[in-house]
C-alpha positions as a printed Julia matrix, in Angstrom:
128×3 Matrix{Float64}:
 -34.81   21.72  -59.75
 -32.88   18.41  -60.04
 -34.33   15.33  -59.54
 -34.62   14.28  -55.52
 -35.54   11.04  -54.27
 -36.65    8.22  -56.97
 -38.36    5.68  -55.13
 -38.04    3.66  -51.83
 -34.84    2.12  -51.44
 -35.53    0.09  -48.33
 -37.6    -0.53  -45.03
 -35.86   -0.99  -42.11
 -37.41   -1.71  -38.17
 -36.35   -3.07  -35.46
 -37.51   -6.43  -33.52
 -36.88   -8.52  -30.69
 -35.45  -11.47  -32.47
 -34.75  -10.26  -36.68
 -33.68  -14.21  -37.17
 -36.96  -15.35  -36.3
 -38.42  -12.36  -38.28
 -36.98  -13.06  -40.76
 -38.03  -17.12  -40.95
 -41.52  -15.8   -39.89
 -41.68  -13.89  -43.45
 -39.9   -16.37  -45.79
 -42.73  -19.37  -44.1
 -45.68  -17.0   -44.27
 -45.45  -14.28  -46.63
 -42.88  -16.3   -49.3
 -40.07  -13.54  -48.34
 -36.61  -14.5   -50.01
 -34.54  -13.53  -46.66
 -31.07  -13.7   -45.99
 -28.6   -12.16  -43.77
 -29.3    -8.32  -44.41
 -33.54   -9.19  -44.87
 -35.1    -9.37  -48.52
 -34.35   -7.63  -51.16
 -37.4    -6.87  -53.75
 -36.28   -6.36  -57.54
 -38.19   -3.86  -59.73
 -37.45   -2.25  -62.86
 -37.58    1.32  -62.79
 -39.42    3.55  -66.13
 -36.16    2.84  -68.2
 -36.19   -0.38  -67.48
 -33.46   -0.93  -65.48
 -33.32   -3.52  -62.51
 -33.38   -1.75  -59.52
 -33.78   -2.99  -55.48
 -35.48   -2.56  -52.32
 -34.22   -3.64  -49.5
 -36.4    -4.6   -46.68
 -34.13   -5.79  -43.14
 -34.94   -6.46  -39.45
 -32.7    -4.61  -36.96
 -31.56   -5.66  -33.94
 -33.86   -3.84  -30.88
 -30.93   -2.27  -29.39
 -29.88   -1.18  -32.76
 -27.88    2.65  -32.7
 -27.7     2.89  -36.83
 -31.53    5.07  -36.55
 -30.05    7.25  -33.84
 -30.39    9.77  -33.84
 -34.05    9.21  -33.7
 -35.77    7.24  -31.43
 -38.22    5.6   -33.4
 -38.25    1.68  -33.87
 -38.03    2.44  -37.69
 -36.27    4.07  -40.6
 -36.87    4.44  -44.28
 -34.01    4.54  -46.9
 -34.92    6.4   -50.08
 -33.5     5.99  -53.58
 -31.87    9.09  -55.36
 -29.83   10.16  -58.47
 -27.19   12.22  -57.18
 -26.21   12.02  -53.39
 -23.85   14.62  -53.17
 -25.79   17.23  -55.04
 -28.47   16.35  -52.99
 -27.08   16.5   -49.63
 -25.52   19.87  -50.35
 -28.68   21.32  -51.34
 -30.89   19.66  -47.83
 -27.78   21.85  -46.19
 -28.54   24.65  -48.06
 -32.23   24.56  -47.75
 -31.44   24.25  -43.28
 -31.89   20.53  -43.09
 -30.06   18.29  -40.68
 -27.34   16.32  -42.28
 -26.53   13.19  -39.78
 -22.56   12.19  -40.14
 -20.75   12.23  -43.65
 -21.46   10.03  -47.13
 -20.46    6.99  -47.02
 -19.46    5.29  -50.2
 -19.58    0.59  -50.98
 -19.71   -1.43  -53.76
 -23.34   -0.97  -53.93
 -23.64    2.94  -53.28
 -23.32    5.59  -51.75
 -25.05    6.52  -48.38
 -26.13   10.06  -46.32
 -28.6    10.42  -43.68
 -30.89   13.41  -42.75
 -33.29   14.32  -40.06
 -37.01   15.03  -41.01
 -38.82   17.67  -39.41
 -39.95   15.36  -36.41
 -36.65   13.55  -35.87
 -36.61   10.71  -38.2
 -33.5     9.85  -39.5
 -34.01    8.98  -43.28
 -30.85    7.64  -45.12
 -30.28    8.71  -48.62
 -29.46    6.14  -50.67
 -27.66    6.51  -54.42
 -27.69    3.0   -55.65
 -25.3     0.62  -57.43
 -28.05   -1.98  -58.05
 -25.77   -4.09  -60.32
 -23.69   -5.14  -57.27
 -26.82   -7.22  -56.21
 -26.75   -9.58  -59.32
């Protein structure tokens, strides 16, 4: 079986007020923030430097939909496409088509109570 998810790519809620979220966590907790959140660098077994992205939505925020929960978690994988054609395979909602950016490439799923989880194959060099 090929490799599936590698680690967590990011943490995503959503708040009242992310600006003031995110000033709460750089004062308090030492959180590098900018406009997207934090993002946490790691190096993975190989070595590599790899990310994890942690961001405050908006409360009225549609990108989770469609679940309805106030959170979402992006995971890190090796081959997006591969992977995505597989979940289809194996019955698993796919959410919209992969979307491709400098820094990756994205899909989203449904877990088996609702959550959408985005897939996430990395570009972590685009972060330096």
């Amino acid at each position: 079986m090929m490799k599936r998810v590698t680690g967590i790519g990011g943490l995503f809620f959503k708040t009242k007020d992310p600006k003031s979220t995110k000033e709460w966590y750089k004062k308090h907790l030492g959180f590098n923030t900018d406009d997207w959140g934090c993002t946490f660098w790691w190096k993975d077994n190989d070595g590599k430097k790899c990310t994890t992205q942690w961001s405050p939505f908006e409360k009225d925020s549609k990108y989770f939909e469609p679940s309805k929960k106030e959170f979402m978690f992006n995971y890190r994988v090796e081959n997006l496409v591969e992977l995505i054609k597989t979940l289809k395979e194996e019955g698993i909602t796919v959410v919209g088509e992969i979307e491709e950016y400098d820094y990756g490439k994205f899909g989203w799923i449904l877990d088996n109570d609702g959550n959408k989880i985005e897939l996430w194959e990395p570009k972590d060099v685009a972060f330096l």
